[in-house]
N, C-alpha and C positions, 0 to 999 in steps of 0.2 A: 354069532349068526351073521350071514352075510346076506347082502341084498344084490342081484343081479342088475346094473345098471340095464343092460337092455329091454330088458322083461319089466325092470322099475317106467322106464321111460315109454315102453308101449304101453300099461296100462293105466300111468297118470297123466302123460298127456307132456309131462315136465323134463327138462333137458337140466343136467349136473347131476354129481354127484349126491347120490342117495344117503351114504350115511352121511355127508358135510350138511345135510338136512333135517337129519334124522339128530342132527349134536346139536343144530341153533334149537331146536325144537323143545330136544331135553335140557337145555342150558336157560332157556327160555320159560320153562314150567318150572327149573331150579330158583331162578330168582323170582318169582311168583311165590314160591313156597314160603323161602326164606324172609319176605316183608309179611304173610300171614303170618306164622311162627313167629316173628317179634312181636305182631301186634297180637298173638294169645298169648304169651311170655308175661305182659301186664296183669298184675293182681287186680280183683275187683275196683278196691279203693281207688287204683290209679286211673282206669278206665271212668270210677264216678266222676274225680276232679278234672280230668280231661272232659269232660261234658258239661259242669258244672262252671267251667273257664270260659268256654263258648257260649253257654248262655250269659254269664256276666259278660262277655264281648258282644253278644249283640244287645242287651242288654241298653249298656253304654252308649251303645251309636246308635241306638232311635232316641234314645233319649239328648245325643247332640243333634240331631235333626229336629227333634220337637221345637229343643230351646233355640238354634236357629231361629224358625219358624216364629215362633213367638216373638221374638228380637226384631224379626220382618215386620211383622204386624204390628208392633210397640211404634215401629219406628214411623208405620204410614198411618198412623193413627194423631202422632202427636202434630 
């Protein structure tokens, strides 16, 4: 199927080639696809511990914020 560059360009308004538009477009939705598709690729399990990671990582870092915090006030206390 072929697209009339004239007839493309009066009714969108757009100057270039149409399918050179129509390829980023579909190349475009292809690599969309393919970072979905790996991330359904993941078994349950893996999906849990990749969530389970990130809670231990924030986890972690308020709990070095608190103790900071503490150590502050340790310090203007003594």
């Amino acid at each position: 199927m072929t697209i009339d560059p004239r007839t493309y360009e009066k009714y969108s308004g757009r100057k270039g080639d149409p399918m050179m538009r129509k390829g980023a477009a579909l190349a475009g939705q292809a690599a969309r696809d393919s970072v979905r598709g790996a991330e359904l690729e993941r078994t349950g399990s893996e999906r849990i511990m990749r969530g389970k990671l990130n809670v231990i990582k924030v986890s972690l870092f308020i709990g070095l914020i608190f103790g900071i915090i503490a150590l502050i006030g340790l310090a203007f206390n003594l």
